[in-house]
C-alpha positions in Angstrom: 0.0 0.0 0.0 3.0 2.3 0.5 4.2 1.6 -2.1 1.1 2.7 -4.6 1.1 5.8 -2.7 4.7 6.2 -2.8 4.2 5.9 -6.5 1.3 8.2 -7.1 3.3 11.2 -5.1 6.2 10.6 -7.5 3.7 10.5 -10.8 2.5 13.5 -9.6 5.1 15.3 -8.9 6.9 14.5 -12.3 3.6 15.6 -14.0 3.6 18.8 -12.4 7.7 19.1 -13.2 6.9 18.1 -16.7 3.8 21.0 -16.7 6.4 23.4 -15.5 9.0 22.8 -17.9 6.5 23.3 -20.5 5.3 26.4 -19.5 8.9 27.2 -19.2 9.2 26.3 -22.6 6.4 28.0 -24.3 7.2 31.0 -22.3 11.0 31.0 -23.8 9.4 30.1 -27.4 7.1 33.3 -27.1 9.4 35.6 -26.0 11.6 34.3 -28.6 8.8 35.2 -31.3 8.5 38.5 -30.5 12.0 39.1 -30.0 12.9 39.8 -33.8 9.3 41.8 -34.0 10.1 45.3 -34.5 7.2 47.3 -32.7 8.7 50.4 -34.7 8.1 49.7 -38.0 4.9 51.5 -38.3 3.0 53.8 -35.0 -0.7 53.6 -35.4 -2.2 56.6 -34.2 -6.1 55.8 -32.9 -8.6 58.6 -33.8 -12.4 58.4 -33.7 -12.0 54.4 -34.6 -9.5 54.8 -37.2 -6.0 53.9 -37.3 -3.2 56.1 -39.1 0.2 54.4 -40.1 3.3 56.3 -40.3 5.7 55.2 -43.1 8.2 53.0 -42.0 11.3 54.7 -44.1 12.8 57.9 -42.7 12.1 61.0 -44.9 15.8 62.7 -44.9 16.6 66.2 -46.1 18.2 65.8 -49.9 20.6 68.1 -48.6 21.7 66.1 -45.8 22.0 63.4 -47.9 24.1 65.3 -50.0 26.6 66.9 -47.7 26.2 63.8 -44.4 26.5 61.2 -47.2 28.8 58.7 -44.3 25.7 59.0 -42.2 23.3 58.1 -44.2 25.3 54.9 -46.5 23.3 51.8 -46.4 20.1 53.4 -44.9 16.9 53.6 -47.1 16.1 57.1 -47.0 12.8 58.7 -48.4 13.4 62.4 -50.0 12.1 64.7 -52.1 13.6 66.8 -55.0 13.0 68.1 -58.4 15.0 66.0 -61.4 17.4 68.8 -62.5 18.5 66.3 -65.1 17.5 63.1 -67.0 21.0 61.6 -67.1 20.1 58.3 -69.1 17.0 56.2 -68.9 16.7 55.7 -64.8 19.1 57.7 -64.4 18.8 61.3 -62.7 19.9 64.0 -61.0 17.9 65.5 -57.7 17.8 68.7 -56.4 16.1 70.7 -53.4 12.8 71.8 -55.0 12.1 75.0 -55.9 15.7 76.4 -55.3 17.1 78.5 -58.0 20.5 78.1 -56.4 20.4 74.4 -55.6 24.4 73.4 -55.5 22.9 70.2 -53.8 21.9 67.5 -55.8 22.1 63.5 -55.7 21.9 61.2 -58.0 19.1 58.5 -58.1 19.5 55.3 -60.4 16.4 53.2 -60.8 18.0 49.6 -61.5 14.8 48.3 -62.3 12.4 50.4 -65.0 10.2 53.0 -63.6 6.7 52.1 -64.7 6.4 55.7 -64.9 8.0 58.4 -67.0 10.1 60.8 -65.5 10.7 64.1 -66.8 13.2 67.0 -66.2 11.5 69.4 -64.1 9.3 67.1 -62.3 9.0 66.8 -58.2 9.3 63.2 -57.0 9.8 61.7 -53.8 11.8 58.7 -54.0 12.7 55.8 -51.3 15.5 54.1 -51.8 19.3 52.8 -50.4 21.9 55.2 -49.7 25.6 53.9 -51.3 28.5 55.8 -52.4 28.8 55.6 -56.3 31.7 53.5 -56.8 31.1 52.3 -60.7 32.6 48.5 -59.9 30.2 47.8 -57.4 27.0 49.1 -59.6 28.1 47.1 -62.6 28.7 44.1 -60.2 25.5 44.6 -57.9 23.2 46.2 -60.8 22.3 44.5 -64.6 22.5 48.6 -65.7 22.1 48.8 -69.3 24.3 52.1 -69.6 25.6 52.7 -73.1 29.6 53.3 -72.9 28.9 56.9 -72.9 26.6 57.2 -70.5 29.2 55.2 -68.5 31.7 57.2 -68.7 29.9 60.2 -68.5 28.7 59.0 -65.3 31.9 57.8 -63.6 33.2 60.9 -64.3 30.9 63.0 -62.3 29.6 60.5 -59.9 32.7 58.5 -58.8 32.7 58.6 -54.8 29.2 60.9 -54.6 26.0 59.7 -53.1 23.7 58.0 -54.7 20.1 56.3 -54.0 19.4 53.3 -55.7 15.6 53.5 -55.9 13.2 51.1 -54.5 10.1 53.3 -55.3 9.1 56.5 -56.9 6.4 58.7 -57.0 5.5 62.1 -58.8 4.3 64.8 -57.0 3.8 67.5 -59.6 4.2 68.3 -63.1 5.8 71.7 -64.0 
C-alpha cells in the first residue's frame, strides 16, 4: 500500500515538473517570437475608430543626404527633390525643390524600369538605399544597361558621390 502511494506522489510530482518545464518552454518560445518583432516599424495613431500608419522609411533632407553622405550609407532614405537632369533612362539628378540656387543635388539610379516616366523638371519623392557611387560595385550589384557613354559620363561626375538606388518613386507635380 505504500508503495502505490509512494508511487502516485512521485507520478504526480513528475507531471507537475513536466507542466512546468513546458510552461517554461512556451514561455521561452514566445518571448523568442517576438524578439525579432520590431514594434517600430509603423506607429498607429487611434482617432475616432481609425488607425493612421506612419511610413516605415525615414524622410531625410536631400541636402543632408548630400553633404552627411557617411551618415546616411546603407540606410533607405525617403526624399524629395525636383529632377534637374535626365542623365540616361533611370538615371537622374535630384535637387532641393524649388531652389534657383540648388548646389545640392544627388543622384538617383532606378535599376529596375520606372513604370512611370520621369521628366526633367518634375517633383518626385523617392525611397531608396543610400551607397557611395563606386562604378565597380553598380556594374557588379546592378544588370544597368548604360551605353559606354553614358558610362563614362557617369563615372566621371559621380565617382565617390551619393547616390540612392531607388526602391520606389512617386511624382508629386508636373511643371
Amino acid at each position: 500500500m505504500m508503495n502505490i502511494k509512494q508511487n502516485k506522489k512521485n507520478n504526480i510530482f513528475s507531471l507537475k515538473r513536466a507542466g512546468a518545464i513546458a510552461i517554461v518552454s512556451i514561455a521561452g518560445l514566445l518571448g523568442a517570437c517576438d524578439a525579432g518583432y520590431d514594434n517600430r516599424a509603423t506607429s498607429p495613431e487611434i482617432t475616432n475608430d481609425e488607425v493612421v500608419t506612419e511610413p516605415v522609411e525615414p524622410v531625410a533632407d536631400l541636402e543632408e543626404v548630400a553633404e552627411e553622405t557617411e551618415q546616411f550609407i546603407g540606410q533607405t532614405v525617403t526624399i524629395r527633390g525636383e529632377i534637374e537632369e535626365a542623365i540616361a533612362p533611370g538615371v537622374y539628378r535630384l535637387q532641393e525643390e524649388n531652389e534657383l540656387l540648388a548646389k545640392d543635388s544627388v543622384l538617383i539610379v532606378m535599376p529596375d524600369e520606372s513604370p512611370m516616366p520621369i521628366v526633367e523638371d518634375q517633383e518626385v519623392q523617392v525611397t531608396g538605399e543610400v551607397r557611395q557611387f563606386i562604378s565597380a560595385e553598380f556594374e557588379r550589384d546592378y544588370n544597368l544597361t548604360w551605353d559606354l557613354n553614358v558610362e563614362e559620363q557617369i563615372e566621371a561626375e559621380y565617382e565617390g558621390q551619393p547616390v540612392v538606388v531607388v526602391q520606389n518613386a512617386e511624382i508629386l507635380e508636373m511643371d
